[in-house]
N, C-alpha and C positions, 0 to 999 in steps of 0.2 A: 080519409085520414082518421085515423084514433086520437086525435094530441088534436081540440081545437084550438088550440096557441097556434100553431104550427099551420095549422089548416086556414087561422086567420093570417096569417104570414104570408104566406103564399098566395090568396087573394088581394090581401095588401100590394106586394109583390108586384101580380098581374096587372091590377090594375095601375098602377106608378107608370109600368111600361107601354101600358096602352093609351096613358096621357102624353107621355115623351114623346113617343114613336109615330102616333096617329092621333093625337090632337087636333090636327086639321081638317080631319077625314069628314066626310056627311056622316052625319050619326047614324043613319038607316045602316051603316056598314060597320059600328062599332060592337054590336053584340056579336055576330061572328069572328071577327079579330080579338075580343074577349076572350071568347071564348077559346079558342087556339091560344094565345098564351096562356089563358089561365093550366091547360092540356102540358104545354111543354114546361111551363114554370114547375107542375106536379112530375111529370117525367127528371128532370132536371133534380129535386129534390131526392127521390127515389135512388136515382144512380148516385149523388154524393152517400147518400145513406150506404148502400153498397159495400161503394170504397171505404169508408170509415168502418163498416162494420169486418171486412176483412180484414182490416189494422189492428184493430181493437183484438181480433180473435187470434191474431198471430202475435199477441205480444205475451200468449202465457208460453212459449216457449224460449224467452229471452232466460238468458243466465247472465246474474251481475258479475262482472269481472271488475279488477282492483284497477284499472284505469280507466280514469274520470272523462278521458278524453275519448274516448271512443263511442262510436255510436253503432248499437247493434243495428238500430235500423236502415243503416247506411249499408249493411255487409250483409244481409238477412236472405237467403233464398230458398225461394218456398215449390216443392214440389208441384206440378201441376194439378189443380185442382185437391189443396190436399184440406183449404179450408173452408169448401162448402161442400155440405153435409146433404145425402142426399136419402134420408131414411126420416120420416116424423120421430123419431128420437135424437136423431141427430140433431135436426132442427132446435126439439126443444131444452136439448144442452147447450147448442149455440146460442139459443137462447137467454136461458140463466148465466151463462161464462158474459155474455154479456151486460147485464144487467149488473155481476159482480165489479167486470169492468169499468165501467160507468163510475159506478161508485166510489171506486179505488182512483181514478182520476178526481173525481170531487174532492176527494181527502188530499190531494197533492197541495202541497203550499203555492201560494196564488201564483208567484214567480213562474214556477215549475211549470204549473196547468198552462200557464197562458202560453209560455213557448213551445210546449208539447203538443197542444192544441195549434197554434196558428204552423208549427212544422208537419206536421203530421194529418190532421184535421183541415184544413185551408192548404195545405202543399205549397206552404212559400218558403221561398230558399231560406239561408240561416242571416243573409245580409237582408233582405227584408222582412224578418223575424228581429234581426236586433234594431233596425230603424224602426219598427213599429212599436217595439218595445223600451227604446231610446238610452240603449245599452248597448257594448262592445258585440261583435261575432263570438268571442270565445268564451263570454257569459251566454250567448243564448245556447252556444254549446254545452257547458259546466249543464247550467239548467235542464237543457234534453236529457242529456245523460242519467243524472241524479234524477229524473221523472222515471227516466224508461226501466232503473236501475229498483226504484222503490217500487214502481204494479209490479217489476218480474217477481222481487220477494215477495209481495206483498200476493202474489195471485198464485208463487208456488206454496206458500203456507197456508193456502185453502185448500191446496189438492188440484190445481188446474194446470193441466199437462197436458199440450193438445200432439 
């Protein structure tokens, strides 16, 4: 791991589940069991990272349209294989697009981020995106929208056109 926030996360993590799960156990058996979750909790990390990072790189091709209610990423379809890069150049523009990304989601208004993140980021429907957010379905929709609607401009007026 590069990120030891992250790297302590995931230790945290493991370990949490190896108290839950095997609490009981003879200790003599507990470094092996450790160790295997701590293996799948890092694989597990790895694959959300993935799937977020394919989101994230498919959203400089969104165009905002004049209705609030729509949601490109509900309608979005992406050629096979067309957003992973398979050249160390590719890479490290995936790279930077992302990094920009990032960014341009932190600048979203808190509202915004948190729906777009728990819809997108977490893949929870939009009825539990407004229960967790303790707001109507058609605000966490407004919200998505107006997120997905400000990185598209926001990432076409860098020049990211994937």
């Amino acid at each position: 791991m590069r990120d030891d926030e992250v790297a302590l996360d995931i230790v945290q993590d493991s370990m949490l589940k190896l108290a839950e799960k095997y609490g009981g156990n003879p200790v003599a058996e507990l470094p092996m069991l450790f160790q295997r979750i701590l293996q799948n909790t890092i694989r597990d990390f790895y694959r959300r990272q993935k799937v977020r990072s394919m989101w994230t790189t498919l959203l400089s091709a969104f165009i905002p349209s004049e209705d609030e209610d729509s949601d490109p990423l509900e309608t979005l379809e992406v050629e096979q294989g067309s957003y992973s890069p398979t050249t160390p150049h590719g890479n490290l523009e995936q790279m930077q697009v992302l990094a920009i990304i990032e960014e341009e989601v932190r600048r979203l208004p808190p509202r915004q981020r948190e729906a777009f993140l728990m819809r997108y980021w977490e893949d929870m429907d939009i009825a539990e995106t407004a229960a967790a957010m303790g707001c109507s379905e058609g605000s966490v929709k407004t919200h998505c929208s107006r997120a997905t609607h400000s990185l598209a401009t926001a990432l076409k007026a860098k020049g990211i056109e994937l």
